[in-house]
N, C-alpha and C positions, 0 to 999 in steps of 0.2 A: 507514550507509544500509542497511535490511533491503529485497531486493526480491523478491517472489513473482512467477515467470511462469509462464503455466499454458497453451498454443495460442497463440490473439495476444490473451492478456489481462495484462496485468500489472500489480501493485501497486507502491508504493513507499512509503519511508517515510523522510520528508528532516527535517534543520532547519528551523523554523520561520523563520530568516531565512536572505537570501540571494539572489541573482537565479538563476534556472534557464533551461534550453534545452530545447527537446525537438527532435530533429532526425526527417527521416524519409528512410530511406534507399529505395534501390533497389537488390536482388544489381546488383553490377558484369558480370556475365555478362548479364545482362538488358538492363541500360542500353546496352549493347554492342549489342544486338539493336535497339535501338529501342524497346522495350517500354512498357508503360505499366501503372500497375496507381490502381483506387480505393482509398481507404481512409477510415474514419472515426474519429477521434476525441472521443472522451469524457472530460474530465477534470474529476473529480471535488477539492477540498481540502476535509479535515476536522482541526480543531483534538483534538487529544487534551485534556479540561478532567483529565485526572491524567497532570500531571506525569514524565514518565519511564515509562508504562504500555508494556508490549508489546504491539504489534499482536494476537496471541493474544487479548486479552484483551478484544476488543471483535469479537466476531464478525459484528456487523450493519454495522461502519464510521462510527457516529455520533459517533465522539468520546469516548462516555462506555464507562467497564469497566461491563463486561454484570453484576455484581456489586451494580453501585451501584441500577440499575433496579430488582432484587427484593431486593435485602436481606439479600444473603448475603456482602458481604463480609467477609473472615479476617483481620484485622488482621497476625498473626504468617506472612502470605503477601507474598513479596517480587515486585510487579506489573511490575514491570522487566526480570523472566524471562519465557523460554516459559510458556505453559501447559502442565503436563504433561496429556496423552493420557491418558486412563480405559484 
């Protein structure tokens, strides 16, 4: 499972089968208080149509390598790796 967290934004990147949880907690110091907080979720699922691709490798999140849109993909490039950084 590869998961990117950035503030309170976070990716993930799971098997396509399977049942999931998402839980949402409260700091235990908080709840202690009585506290209360909003929150919103967003949840977004997008199929990868390549096979084994790494998240890198579709920078907009649509599913498809950013490759295939324009026309530049390298055959002898293993899409299952990072992208390496320019």
């Amino acid at each position: 499972m590869l998961i990117t967290a950035k503030g309170d934004h976070a990716e993930l990147t799971i098997p396509d089968n399977g049942d999931y949880v998402i839980r949402v907690f409260l700091m235990r110091n908080a709840a202690r208080r009585d506290e209360q907080s909003e929150f919103t979720a967003d949840i977004s699922v997008v199929k990868s149509t390549l096979k084994g691709m790494h998240p890198s490798w579709d920078v907009d999140g649509d599913g498809v390598n950013d490759c295939e849109k324009d026309g530049s993909c390298d055959h002898t490039v293993d899409y299952s790796l990072p992208r390496k950084s320019n």
